[in-house]
C-alpha positions in Angstrom: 74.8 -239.4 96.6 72.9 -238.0 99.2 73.9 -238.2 103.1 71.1 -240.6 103.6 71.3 -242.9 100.8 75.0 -243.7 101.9 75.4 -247.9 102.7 76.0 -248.0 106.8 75.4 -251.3 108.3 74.1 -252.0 111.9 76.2 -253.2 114.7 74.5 -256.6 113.6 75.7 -256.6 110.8 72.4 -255.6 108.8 72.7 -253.0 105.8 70.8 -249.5 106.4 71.0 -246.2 105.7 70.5 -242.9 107.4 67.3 -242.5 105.1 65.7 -244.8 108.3 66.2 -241.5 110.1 65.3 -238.7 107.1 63.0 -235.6 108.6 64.5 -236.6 112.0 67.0 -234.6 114.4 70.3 -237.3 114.5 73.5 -236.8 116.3 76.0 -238.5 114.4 79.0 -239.9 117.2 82.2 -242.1 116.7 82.1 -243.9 120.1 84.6 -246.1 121.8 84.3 -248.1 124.9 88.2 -247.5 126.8 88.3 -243.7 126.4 88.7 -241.1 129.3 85.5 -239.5 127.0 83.4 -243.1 127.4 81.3 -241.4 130.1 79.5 -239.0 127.5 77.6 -242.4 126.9 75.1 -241.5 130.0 74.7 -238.0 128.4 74.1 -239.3 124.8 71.6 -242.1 126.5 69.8 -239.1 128.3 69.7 -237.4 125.2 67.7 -240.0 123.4 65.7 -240.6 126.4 65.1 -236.6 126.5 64.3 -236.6 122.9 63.3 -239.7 121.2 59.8 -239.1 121.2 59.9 -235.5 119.3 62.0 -236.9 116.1 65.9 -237.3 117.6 68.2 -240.3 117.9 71.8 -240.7 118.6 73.5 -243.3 116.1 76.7 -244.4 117.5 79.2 -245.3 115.4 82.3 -247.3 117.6 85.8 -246.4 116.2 88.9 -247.8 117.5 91.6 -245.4 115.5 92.3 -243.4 118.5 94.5 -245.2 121.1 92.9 -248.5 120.1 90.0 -247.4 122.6 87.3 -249.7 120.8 88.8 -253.1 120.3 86.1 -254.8 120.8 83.9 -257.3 118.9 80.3 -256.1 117.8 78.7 -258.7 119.9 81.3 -256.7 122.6 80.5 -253.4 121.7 76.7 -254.1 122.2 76.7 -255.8 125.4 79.2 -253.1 126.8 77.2 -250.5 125.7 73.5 -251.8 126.9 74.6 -253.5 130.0 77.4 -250.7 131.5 75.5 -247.5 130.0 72.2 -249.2 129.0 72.5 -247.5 125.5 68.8 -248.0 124.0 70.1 -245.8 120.5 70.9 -247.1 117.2 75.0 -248.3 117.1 76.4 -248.2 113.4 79.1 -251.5 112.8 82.8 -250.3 113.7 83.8 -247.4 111.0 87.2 -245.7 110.1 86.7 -242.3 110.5 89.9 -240.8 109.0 92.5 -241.5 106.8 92.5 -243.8 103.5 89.3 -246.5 104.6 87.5 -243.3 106.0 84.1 -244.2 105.6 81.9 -242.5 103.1 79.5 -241.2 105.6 82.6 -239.4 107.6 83.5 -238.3 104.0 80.6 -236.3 104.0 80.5 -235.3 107.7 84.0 -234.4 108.1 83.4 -231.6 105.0 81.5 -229.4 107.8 83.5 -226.9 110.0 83.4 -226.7 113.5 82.9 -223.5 115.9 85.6 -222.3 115.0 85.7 -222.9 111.5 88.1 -226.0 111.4 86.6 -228.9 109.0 88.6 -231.8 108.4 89.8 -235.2 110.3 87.8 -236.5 113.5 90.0 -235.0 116.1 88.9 -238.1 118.4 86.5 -239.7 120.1 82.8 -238.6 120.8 82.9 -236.2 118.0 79.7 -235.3 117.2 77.9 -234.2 114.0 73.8 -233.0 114.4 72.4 -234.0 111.2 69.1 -231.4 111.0 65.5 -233.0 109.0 66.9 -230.7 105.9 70.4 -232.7 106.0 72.2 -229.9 107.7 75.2 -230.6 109.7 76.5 -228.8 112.8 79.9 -230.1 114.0 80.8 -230.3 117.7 84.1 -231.4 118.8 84.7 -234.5 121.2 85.1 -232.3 125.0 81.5 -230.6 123.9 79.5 -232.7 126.5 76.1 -234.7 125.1 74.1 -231.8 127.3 76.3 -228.9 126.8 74.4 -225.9 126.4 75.3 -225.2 122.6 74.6 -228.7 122.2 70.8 -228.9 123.7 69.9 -225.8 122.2 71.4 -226.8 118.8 69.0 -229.7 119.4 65.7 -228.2 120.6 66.0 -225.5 117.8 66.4 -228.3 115.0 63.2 -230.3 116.8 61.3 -226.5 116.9 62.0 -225.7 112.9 
């Protein structure tokens, strides 16, 4: 099965897929709304608003396996999101992103080293994965801010190829 024809469902509630998204730039990023990390919203939000219009989108995906820093319901998580960080991207329903109920998509994701050659278990919240229009995945841990350097340029050079 391919990376894009995995079942995701909306924060909603609504099946998709990231096939929605197929030839695009998307940054894949477990979120959660009670981190010390919950401020890399703005930066993922300026991101899309950066980007949007040349083929990128964020897809958040809220997780509440680290600290129980997502605890909220959907209907929570959306109205957290768009009224404290005004989050116009796509938000995936809550996802286990390790261990036994690790969702397929993070199956896939997690296969990918980092920087530093590390693959393996979501380390913790705001990991990101940059899904290129070929289906290649760049991993950046959760400190590398939305608009760090390696991150932009990882970015513009996906939207340039």
């Amino acid at each position: 099965m391919s990376l894009y024809d995995i079942p995701l469902r909306t924060l909603s509630g609504d099946p998709t897929t990231l096939s929605a998204h197929k030839g695009k730039v998307v940054l894949v990023v477990n979120v959660a709304s009670k981190c010390g990390l919950t401020p890399q919203y703005e930066g993922l939000e300026r991101l899309q608003k950066t980007y949007g219009d040349r083929g990128f989108t964020v897809l958040g995906v809220p997780c509440n396996q680290f600290g129980g820093q997502e605890p909220g319901s959907a209907e929570e998580i959306g109205t957290f999101c768009s009224a404290t960080y005004g989050v116009t991207f796509p938000m995936l329903e809550k996802t286990d992103v390790n261990g036994p109920d690790r969702h397929p998509l993070y199956e896939e994701l997690t296969k990918t080293a980092d920087a530093a050659g590390e693959a393996g278990d979501v380390q913790w919240n705001f990991e990101k994965f940059l899904i290129s229009p070929q289906g290649e995945v760049t991993r950046f841990r959760p400190r590398t801010e939305p608009e760090a350097a390696e991150l932009v340029t990882a970015i513009e050079a996906r939207l340039s190829a």
